[in-house]
MARKE-306374 format. One line per 5 residues: number of its first residue (from 1); their letters; for each residue x, y, z of C-alpha. Coordinates in steps of 0.25 Angstrom, whole numbers. Layout:
BEGIN
NUM	a	X,Y,Z  ...
This chain:
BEGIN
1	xxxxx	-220,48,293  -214,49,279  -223,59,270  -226,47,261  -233,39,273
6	xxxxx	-240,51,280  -246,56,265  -251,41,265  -257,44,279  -264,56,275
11	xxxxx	-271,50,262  -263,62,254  -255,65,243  -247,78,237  -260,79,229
16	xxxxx	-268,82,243  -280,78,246  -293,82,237  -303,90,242  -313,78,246
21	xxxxx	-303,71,254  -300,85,261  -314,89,265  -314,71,271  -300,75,278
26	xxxxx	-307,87,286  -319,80,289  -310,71,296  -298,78,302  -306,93,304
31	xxxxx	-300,107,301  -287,110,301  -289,120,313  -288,120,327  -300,117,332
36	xxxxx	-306,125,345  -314,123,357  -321,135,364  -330,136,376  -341,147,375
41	xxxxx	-334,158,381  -347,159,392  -344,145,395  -329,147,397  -332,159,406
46	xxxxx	-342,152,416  -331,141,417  -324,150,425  -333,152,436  -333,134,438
51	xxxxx	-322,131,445  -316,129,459  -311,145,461  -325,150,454  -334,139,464
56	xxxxx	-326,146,476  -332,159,472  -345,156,467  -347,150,481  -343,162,488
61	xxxxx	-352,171,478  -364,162,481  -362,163,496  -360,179,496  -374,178,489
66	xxxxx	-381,169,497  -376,176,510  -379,190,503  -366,198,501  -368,204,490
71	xxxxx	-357,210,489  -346,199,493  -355,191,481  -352,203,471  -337,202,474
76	xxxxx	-337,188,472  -344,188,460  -335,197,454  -322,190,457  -329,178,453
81	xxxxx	-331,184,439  -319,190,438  -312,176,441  -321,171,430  -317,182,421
86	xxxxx	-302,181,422  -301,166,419  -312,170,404  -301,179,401  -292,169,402
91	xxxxx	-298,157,394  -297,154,379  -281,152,381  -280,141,372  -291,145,364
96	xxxxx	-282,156,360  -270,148,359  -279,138,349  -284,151,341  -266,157,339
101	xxxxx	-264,144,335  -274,144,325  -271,158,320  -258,152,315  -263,141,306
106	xxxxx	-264,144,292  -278,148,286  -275,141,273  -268,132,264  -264,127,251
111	xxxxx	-268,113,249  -270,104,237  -284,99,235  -288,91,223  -275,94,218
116	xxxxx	-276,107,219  -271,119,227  -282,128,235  -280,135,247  -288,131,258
121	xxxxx	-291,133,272  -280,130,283  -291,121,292  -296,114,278  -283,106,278
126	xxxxx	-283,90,279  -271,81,283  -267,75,270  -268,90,262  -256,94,255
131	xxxxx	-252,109,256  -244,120,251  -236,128,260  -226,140,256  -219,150,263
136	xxxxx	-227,159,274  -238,147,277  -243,144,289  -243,127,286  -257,125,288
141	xxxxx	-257,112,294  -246,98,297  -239,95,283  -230,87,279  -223,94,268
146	xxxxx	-224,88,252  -213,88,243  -197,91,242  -200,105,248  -194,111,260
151	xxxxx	-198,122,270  -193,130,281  -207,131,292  -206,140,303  -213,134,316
156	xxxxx	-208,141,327  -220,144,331  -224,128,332  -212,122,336  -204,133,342
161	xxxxx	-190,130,330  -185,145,330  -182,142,313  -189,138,302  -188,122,297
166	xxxxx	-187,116,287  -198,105,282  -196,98,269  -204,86,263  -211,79,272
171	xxxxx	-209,85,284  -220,92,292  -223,106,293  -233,111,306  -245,119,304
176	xxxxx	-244,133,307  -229,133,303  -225,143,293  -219,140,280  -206,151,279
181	xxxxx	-198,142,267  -203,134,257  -217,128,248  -222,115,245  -232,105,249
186	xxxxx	-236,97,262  -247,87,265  -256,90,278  -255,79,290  -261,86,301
191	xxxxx	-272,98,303  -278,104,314  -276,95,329  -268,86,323  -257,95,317
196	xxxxx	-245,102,324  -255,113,327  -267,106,331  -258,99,342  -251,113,347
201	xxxxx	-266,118,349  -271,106,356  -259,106,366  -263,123,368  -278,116,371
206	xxxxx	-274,107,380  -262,115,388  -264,122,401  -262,122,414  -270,125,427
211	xxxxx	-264,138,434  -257,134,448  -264,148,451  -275,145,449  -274,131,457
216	xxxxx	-269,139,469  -281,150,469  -290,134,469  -283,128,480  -282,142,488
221	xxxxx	-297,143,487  -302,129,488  -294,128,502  -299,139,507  -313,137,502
226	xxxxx	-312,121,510  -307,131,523  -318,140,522  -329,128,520  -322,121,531
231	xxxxx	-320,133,542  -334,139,538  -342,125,541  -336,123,553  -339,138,558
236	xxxxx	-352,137,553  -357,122,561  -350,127,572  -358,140,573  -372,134,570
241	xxxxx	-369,122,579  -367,135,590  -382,140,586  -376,152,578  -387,158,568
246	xxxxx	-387,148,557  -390,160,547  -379,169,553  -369,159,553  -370,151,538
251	xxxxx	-371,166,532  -356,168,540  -353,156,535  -355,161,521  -348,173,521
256	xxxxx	-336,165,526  -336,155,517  -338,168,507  -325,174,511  -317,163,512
261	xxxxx	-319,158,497  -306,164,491  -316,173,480  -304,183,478  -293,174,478
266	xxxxx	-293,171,461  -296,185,459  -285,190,467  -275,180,462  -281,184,448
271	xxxxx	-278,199,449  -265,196,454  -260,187,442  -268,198,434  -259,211,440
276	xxxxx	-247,203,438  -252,200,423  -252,215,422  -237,215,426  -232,204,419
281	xxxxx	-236,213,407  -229,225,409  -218,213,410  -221,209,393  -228,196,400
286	xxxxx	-243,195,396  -252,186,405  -263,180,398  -267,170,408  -267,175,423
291	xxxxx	-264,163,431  -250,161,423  -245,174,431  -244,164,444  -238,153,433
296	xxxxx	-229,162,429  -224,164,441  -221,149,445  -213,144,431  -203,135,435
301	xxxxx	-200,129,420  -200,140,410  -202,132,396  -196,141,385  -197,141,371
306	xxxxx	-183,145,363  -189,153,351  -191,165,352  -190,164,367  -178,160,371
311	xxxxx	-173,165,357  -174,176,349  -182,168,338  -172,174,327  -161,167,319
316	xxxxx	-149,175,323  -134,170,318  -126,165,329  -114,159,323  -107,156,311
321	xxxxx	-94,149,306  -88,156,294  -80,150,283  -64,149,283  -60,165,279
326	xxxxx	-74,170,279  -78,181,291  -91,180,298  -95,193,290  -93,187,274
331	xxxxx	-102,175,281  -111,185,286  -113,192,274  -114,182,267  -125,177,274
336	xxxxx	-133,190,275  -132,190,260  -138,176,256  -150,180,266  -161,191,263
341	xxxxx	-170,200,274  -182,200,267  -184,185,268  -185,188,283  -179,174,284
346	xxxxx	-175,172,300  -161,165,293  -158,177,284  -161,186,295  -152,180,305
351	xxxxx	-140,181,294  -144,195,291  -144,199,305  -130,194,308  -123,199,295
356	xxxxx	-129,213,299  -123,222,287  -112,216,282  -110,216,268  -114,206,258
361	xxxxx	-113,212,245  -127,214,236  -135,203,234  -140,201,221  -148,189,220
366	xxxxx	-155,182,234  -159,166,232  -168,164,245  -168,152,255  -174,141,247
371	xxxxx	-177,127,254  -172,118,243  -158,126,243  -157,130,258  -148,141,254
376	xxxxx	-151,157,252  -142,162,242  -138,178,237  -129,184,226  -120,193,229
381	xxxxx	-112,206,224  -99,208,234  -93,221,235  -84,216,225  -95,215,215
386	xxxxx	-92,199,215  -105,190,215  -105,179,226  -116,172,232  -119,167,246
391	xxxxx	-128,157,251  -132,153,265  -141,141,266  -141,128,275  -125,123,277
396	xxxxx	-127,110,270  -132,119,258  -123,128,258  -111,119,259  -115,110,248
401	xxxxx	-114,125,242  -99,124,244  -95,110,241  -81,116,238  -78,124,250
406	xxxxx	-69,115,261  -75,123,273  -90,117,268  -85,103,279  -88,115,290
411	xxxxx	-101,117,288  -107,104,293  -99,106,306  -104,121,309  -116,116,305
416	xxxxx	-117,105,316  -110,115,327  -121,125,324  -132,115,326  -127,108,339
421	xxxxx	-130,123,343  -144,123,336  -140,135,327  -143,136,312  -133,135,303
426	xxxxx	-132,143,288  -122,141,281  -117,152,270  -109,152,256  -102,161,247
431	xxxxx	-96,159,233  -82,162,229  -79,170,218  -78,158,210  -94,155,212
436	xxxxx	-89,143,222  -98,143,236  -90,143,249  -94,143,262  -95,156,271
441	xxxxx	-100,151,285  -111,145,292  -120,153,300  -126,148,313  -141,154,316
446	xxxxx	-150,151,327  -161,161,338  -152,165,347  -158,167,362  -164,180,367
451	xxxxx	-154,189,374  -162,188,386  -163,173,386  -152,168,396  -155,180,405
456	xxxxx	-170,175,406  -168,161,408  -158,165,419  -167,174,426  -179,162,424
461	xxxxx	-169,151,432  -168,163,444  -182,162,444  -183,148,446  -189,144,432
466	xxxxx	-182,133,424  -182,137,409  -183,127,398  -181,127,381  -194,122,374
471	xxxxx	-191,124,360  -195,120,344  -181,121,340  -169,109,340  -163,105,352
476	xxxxx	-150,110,349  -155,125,346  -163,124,359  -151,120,367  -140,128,363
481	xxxxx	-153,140,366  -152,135,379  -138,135,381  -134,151,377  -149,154,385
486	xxxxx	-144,145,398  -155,136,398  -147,123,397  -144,112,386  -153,103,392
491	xxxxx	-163,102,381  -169,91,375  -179,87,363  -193,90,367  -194,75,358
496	xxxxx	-188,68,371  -200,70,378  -207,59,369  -196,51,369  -203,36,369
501	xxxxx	-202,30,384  -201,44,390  -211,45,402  -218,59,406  -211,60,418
506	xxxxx	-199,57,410  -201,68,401  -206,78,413  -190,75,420  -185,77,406
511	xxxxx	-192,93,403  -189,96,418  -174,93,414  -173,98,402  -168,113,398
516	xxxxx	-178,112,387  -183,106,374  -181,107,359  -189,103,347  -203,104,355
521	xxxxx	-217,104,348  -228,109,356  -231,96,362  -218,95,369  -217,108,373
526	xxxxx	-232,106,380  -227,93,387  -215,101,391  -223,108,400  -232,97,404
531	xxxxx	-222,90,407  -214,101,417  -230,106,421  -229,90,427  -216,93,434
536	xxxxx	-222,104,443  -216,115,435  -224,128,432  -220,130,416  -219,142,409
541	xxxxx	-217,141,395  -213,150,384  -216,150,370  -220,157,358  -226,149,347
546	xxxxx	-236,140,344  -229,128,349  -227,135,362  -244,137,367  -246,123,371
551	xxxxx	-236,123,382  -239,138,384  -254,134,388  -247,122,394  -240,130,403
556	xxxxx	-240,137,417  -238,150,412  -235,149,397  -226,162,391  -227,166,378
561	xxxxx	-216,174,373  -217,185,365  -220,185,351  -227,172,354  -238,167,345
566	xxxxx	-250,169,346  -253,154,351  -242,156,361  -247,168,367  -262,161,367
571	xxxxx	-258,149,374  -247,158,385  -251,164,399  -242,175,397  -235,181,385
576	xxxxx	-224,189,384  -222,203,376  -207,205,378  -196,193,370  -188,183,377
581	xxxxx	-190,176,391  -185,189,400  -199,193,401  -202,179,409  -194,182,419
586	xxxxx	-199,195,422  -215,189,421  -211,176,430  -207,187,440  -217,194,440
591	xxxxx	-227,182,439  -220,179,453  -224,191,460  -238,188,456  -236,175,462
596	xxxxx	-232,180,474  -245,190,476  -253,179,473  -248,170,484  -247,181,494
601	xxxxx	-263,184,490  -265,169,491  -259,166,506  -266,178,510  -280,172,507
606	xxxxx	-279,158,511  -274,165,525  -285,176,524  -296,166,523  -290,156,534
611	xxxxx	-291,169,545  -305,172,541  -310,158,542  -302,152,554  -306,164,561
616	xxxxx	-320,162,559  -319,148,561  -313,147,575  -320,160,581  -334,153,577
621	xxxxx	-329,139,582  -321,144,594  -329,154,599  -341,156,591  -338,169,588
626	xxxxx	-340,175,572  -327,183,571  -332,191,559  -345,194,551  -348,191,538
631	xxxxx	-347,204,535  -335,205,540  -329,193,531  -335,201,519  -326,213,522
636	xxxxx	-315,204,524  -317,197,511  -319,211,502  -309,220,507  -297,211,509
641	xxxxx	-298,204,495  -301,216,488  -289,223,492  -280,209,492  -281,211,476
646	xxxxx	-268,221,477  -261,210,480  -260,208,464  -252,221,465  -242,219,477
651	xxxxx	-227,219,477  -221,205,480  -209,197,475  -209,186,468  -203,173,470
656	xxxxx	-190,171,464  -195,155,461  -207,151,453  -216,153,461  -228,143,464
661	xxxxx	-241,140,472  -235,136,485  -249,132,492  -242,127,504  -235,139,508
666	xxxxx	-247,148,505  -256,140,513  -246,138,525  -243,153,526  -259,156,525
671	xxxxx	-262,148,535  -254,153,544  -257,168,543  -272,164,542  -271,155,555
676	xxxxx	-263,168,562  -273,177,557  -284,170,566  -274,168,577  -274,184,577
681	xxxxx	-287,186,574  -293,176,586  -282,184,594  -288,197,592  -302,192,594
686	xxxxx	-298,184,607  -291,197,613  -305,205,609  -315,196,612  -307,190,626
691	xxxxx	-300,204,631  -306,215,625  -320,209,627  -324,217,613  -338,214,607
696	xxxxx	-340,202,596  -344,212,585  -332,222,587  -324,210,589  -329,204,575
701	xxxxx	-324,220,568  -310,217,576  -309,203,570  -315,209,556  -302,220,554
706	xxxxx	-293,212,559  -295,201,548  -296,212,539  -284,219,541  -275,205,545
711	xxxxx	-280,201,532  -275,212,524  -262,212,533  -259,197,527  -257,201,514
716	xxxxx	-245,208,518  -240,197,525  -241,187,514  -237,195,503  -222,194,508
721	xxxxx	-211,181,509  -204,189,520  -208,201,531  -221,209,528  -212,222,525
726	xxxxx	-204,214,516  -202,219,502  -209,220,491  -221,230,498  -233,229,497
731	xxxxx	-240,236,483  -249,250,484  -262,242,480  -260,230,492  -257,242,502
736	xxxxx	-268,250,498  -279,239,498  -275,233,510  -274,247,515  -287,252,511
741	xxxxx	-298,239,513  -291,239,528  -295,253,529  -307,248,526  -311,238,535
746	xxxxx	-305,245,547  -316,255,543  -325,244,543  -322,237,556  -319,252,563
751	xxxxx	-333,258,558  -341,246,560  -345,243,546  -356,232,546  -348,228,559
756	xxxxx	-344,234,573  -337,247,573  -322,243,576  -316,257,581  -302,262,577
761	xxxxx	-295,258,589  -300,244,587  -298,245,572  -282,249,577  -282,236,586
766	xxxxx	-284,228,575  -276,234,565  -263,234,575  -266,219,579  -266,217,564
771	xxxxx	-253,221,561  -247,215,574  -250,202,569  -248,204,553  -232,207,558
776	xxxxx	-235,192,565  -242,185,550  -231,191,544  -220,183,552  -230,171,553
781	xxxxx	-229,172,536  -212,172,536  -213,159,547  -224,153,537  -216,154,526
786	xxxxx	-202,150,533  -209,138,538  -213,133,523  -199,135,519  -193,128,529
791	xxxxx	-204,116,527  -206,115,513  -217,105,506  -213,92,505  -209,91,491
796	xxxxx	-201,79,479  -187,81,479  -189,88,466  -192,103,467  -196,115,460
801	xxxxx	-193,130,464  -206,136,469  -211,151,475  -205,149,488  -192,139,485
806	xxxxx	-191,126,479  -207,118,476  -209,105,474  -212,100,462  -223,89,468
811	xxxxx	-229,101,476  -230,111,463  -237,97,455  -248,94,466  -250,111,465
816	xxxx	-252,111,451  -262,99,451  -270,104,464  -283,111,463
C-alpha cells in the first residue's frame, strides 16, 4: 500500500512512536524474536521408545524375561537402547534451524523515541517505530524506508538475488538483510512471526517429511510380526488340542514369537546408513540425518538453487560493447580506474578483475559510488601528464553525462540486449581534452556458472534425477543460467504459482514441467517441493541461505552446499564441504550402494524368518514333531544377526536409476527363497526320519545346522542381481563373520552343546546338502527376478524411473503414505 496509507495503518509518524505507546505496542504484538518451543530433553528421549518399531521390541524384551533368557533379554535391551539413542541424537533439527536463524538478526537498533534517538534492543521494536539504518546493518525488523533516501540491501541470503538492490522511499527492506549503500530512516511494519523472518522460521517448524526408510523397516516388521502371531497361534492350539505339555509348549511358543520380532532389523539398517555416512564423508558429503542416506539414493527431482550453486556467486564481466575507435583495453582501463580495491565492492571487483594490469594512469582524486548520483568517478594523470576523468555508473547516468556525444542513442539498445540475457550493464565515460564527456563502452557483468556446472547436471540426467532452477534472482538471469548450464529455458515466475483461479493440481502439472523458477521467496520454494513431494517425486533440494532451510527441512534429503548459512546447514540432512554440485553426483552414488545393502539385508530377513516359522508351523501341524529347541532358536537368532551386521561394509553396485522401496519385489523374492528353504529343510528331515531312521534329538541338531548354515548362505544369494559369483565380491568383514559364527555352530551342533552331539560326518552331510541347494536358491532368485520384470505392477500411464526400471508414480504415492 502507498507509505502514506500504511503509516496511517500503523498509528505512526516520522516522529516515531513515544515511549508509552511503545511499551502498549509490546504488550500487544510481543518481542521482536523468534519465539521457541522445546520439550524437556528427558521427555523427548523417552518419546523414542513409543512407537510402532520400539512396541515390537519391547514386546520381544518382556517375553525373553518372562520365559527367562537372560541373555537374549540383554541383547535386546541393548538394541533397544541404541535405537533409542540414535534417533536423541538426531532431534533438535529445526530447533537448530530456529536458533541460526536467530543468530542472524540484529541485536540492537537505533529508533526515535520521544523524539529522541536511543539505541535499543533489536526484540524491543514495535510495528510503527521509525529507525535508522546505515551501511554494515543488519535491518532489525520489516521497514518501509522514510524519506527521498536510496539504498543498495544485500539479501542473498533471504531471497536467493546474487546482487545487491536497490530500495528507495517507501519501498520495503527484510529483516536480517544487510545494508551495503546508503542511510536514512524507515518505519517498522512487521516484528517477530509476522515479518519476512518470522515467516521463514515458521515454514523451517513446520517442514519435514517422514523417511520412506523408515516406513519400510514399519511395514517389514509389522508383517512379519502379523506372520509370527498368526503361525505361532496356530502351532500352539494345535499342540495343546494333541495333549502336549501345556508348559513346554507356551514357553516354545514364546521363544518363537521371540525370534521372529525383527529386534535387529533398525539396528542393522542403522549401521548400515551410518557406515555409509562415514564414506560419504571422505566424499566432502556430511550426513546429519541418517535416514536421508536411503533418500539420497532415491532423488528423482533435484531442486537447485542458482547462487552460489549453480554459479560462482561472483560478479565476473562477460561482455562488453565498446565505443566507435575505442579498443576493449582504453574501456577496460578506464573502467579499472573509476573503481577502487579497498571498497571490496562485488562491482569494482569484477572490473578490476577483467582489466588485470593495464595501465590507467595515476589517480589523483576518487569520488565513490553514491546512491543519489549512481556514478563512481576518478581523476586522472595520463602518461602524458593530461588530466582526464572517467566515470562508470548506471547507463542512463552516464549517458545523460554525454548528452553531446552521437553514439550516446546506442546505449539504451546494448542495454536492453544485455538484459534479455539477464546481465548487468555499467556503462563507462571519459572526457576529451576539451573537458567534454564521451562515451567509452558499456560493460556487461553478471555470476557466471561454475566450470563444473554443465558436466554435473549432465552426469545427474545419466543417473535418472531430473534437475531444476530455484532461484531469487529475475527470470531472465535464471534462464539464460539455464541455457550455457544445459538445463533448459523452461523457466517461469515462481508468482505463476499463485496466479488467481490456478488449482493445486494445476500448479503441481506446472512445477513438474518447468526447468525451474525465478524470483521465489521461501514460501514458493517450500510449495515447490510440496507440490513435486505430491507428484510421487523423492526431492532433493539444494541451497545455501536462509531462504533455502524451509524447503531443505521440507525435503527428502535436503543438500546444503558449501559455505551455506548456518540456518541452511541446521535445517539440511547432508551438507557439503567441497563447492559446486560435482560432489552430488558422487554422494547419490554412493548413497545407491547403501541402498543396495540395505535391500539385500531386508530380503534376506523377511525370507529368514518365513523358513523358521513355516517350518515350525507345518512339522507341529503335520506331524506333531518340534523341529528345533528353543535353544536352538536362540542360537539362530544371536549368531546369524550378529555377524549379518557386515553387511554394512560389503561390496555391491548401485543402481544406475533412483533407486526406491520396491516392497513388492522384495517380498516376492523372500518368499520364495523362504518357502524353498523349508521345502529343503522338510526334504532333509523326511529322508532322516523316513530312511535313515535317525533318532528325534540328532534329527533336531541335523535340522539346527542346516538352518544355520542355509541361513547364512542366503546372504550371498540376495546380495547379487545376477549369478552368486558375479561381481562385485563379497567384502572381508561379510566373509569373515559368516565364516567364523558358522565355525561356531558346526562346533555346536558336532560337540552337542546344550543338544545332541552331531559328529563330523554328519556335520559334512549337512554342509554339502547346503551348498547343493544354495546353487539351486541362487537360480530360484534369477527366475524370481525375471518373472517381476516380465510382470511388472499395474501401474497409471504416467511413470517415474525407479531401482529396478520405470516406477509408477501412483505406486511410489501409496508407499509414501503407508505405515
Amino acid at each position: 500500500m502507498p507509505l502514506a496509507q500504511a503509516l496511517a495503518e500503523l498509528d505512526s509518524s516520522p516522529g516515531g512512536l513515544t515511549a508509552d505507546e511503545a511499551r502498549d505496542r509490546l504488550e500487544r504484538y510481543g518481542p521482536n524474536e523468534i519465539a521457541e518451543r522445546r520439550k524437556h530433553p528427558l521427555l523427548v528421549f523417552f518419546g523414542y521408545f513409543w512407537a510402532p518399531i520400539p512396541w515390537m521390541i519391547e514386546v520381544a524384551l518382556v517375553l525373553s524375561v518372562v520365559v527367562g533368557h537372560w541373555a537374549d533379554a540383554v541383547i535386546i535391551g541393548a538394541l533397544l537402547v541404541m535405537n533409542g539413542a540414535v534417533a536423541f541424537t538426531e532431534e533438535h533439527q529445526a530447533a537448530n534451524a530456529i536458533a541460526a536463524l536467530k543468530q542472524r538478526l540484529a541485536a540492537t537498533a537505533r529508533v526515535l523515541r520521544d523524539g529522541s534517538w536511543i539505541s535499543a534492543p533489536a526484540r524491543e521494536l514495535v510495528p510503527g517505530d521509525v529507525v535508522r539504518v546505515r551501511l554494515g546493518d543488519v535491518v532489525p525488523a520489516d521497514v518501509r524506508v522514510l524519506g527521498e533516501v536510496s539504498f543498495d540491501i544485500d539479501q542473498s541470503a533471504l531471497t536467493g538475488e546474487s546482487l545487491p538492490v536497490g530500495r528507495g522511499a517507501g519501498e520495503a527492506l527484510f529483516s536480517g538483510a544487510v545494508v551495503v549503500r546508503g542511510e536514512g530512516d524507515a518505519v517498522v511494519y512487521g516484528t517477530g512471526a509476522n515479518s519476512f523472518f518470522g515467516r521463514t522460521t515458521a515454514l523451517v517448524g513446520a517442514a519435514g517429511t517422514v523417511s520412506h526408510f523408515q516406513r519400510a523397516v514399519l511395514r517389514i516388521g509389522q508383517r512379519l510380526i502379523v506372520l509370527a502371531l498368526a503361525l505361532v497361534s496356530l502351532t500352539v492350539v494345535v499342540s495343546l488340542l494333541r495333549g502336549n505339555p501345556v508348559l513346554d509348549t507356551v514357553e516354545f511358543a514364546l521363544v518363537v514369537t521371540i525370534a521372529s520380532v525383527p529386534v535387529a532389523l533398525p539396528a542393522v539398517l542403522s549401521v548400515t546408513m551410518a557406515v555409509g555416512a562415514r564414506k560419504l564423508a571422505r566424499h566432502q558429503a556430511v550426513v546429519s540425518h541418517l535416514p536421508a542416506v536411503e533418500e539420497l539414493g532415491g532423488i528423482d527431482v533435484l531442486c537447485s538453487d542458482k547462487t552460489g550453486t549453480l554459479t560462482r556467486n561472483a560478479l565476473a564481466l562477460v561482455a562488453c560493447w565498446t565505443a566507435p575507435g575505442v579498443g576493449e583495453g582504453e574501456l577496460l582501463a578506464a573502467a579499472a580506474a573509476a573503481s577502487r580495491a579497498e571498497d571490496r565492492d562485488p562491482i569494482d571487483l569484477a572490473v578490476l578483475a577483467a582489466a588485470g594490469s593495464a595501465p590507467a594512469g595515476t589517480v589523483e582524486r576518487f569520488v565513490p559510488f553514491d546512491p543519489v548520483t549512481k556514478r563512481t568517478e576518478a581523476l586522472l594523470r595520463g602518461r602524458d601528464g593530461l588530466p582526464q576523468r572517467v566515470s562508470k555508473g548506471a547507463p542512463q547516468v552516464i549517458a545523460a553525462l554525454c548528452t553531446g556525444d552521437p553514439v550516446v542513442g546506442e546505449v539504451n539498445r546494448v542495454v536492453e540486449e544485455y538484459a534479455v540475457r539477464g546481465h548487468r550493464s555499467l556503462a563507462v565515460a571519459g572526457t576529451r581534452r576539451d573537458g567534454a564527456w564521451t562515451l567509452l563502452g558499456v560493460l556487461a557483468l553478471a555470476d557466471p556458472p561454475r566450470e563444473d556446472s554443465a558436466a554435473t547436471i549432465a552426469a545427474a540426467r545419466e543417473q535418472g534425477i531430473e534437475v531444476k532452477m530455484v532461484t531469487g534472482d529475475q527470470v531472465a538471469i535464471g534462464r539464460e543460467i539455464a541455457r550455457q548450464v544445459g538445463l533448459g529455458e523452461g523457466i517461469l515466475d515462481a508468482a505463476d504459482l499463485g496466479t488467481e483461479g490456478t488449482t493445486d493440481v494445476e500448479a503441481a502439472s506446472l512445477v513438474d514441467g518447468a526447468d525451474g523458477f525465478a524470483q521465489v521467496f521461501p514460501e514458493h520454494k517450500y510449495r515447490i517441493v510440496r507440490l513435486l513431494q505430491g507428484r510421487g517425486h523423492i526431492v532433493g533440494m539444494t541451497g545455501d541461505g536462509v531462504n533455502d532451510a524451509p524447503a531443505l527441512k521440507q525435503a527428502d534429503a535436503g543438500i546444503a552446499v558449501a559455505g551455506a548459512t548456518d540456518a541452511a546447514r541446521a535445517a539440511a540432512d547432508v551438507v557439503l564441504l567441497a563447492p559446486g554440485l560435482s560432489v552430488i553426483v558422487e554422494a547419490i552414488r554412493q548413497a545407491r550402494e547403501i541402498f543396495a545393502r540395505m535391500t539385500s539385508y531386508a530380503t534376506y530377513r523377511i525370507a529368514e524368518t518365513l523358513r523358521v516359522l513355516l517350518l515350525i508351523t507345518l512339522a507341529i501341524v503335520a506331524f506333531n514333531f518340534f523341529p528345533v529347541t528353543a535353544v536352538m532358536i536362540v542360537f539362530l537368532a544371536l549368531l546369524n544377526d550378529a555377524a549379518i551386521l557386515t553387511i554394512a561394509y560389503d561390496r555391491v553396485r548401485g543402481s544406475k536409476k533412483p533407486a526406491v522401496w520396491d516392497m513388492r519385489g522384495v517380498g516376492t523374492l523372500a518368499v520364495a527363497l523362504g518357502v524353498l528353504g523349508v521345502a529343503e529343510t522338510f526334504l532333509l528331515f523326511a529322508l532322516a526320519v523316513g530312511v535313515l531312521h535317525l533318532d528325534p534329538d540328532l534329527v533336531r541338531t541335523l535340522i539346527y545346522l542346516k538352518l544355520s548354515v542355509s541361513g547364512h548362505l542366503t546372504i550371498f544369494v540376495t546380495r547379487t542381481r545376477g549369478p552368486f559369483w558375479s561381481s562385485p565380491r563379497p567384502a572381508r568383514p561379510l566373509l569373515a563373520a559368516v565364516v567364523g559364527t558358522q565355525l561356531i555352530a558346526t562346533l555346536i551342533a558336532v560337540y552337542g552343546l546344550v543338544m545332541t552331539p552331531l559328529g563330523w560326518a554328519w556335520a559334512g552331510v549337512v554342509w554339502a546338502y547346503s551348498l547343493l541347494w544354495f546353487v539351486v536358491e541362487d537360480r530360484v532368485k534369477i527366475a524370481a527376478r525375471n518373472w517381476l520384470e516380465r510382470h511388472p505392477a499395474a501401474a497409471p500411464s504416467t511413470l517415474t524411473p525407479g531401482a529396478d526400471g520405470p516406477r509408477p508414480r501412483g505406486i511410489r504415492r501409496a508407499e509414501r503414505n503407508a505405515g
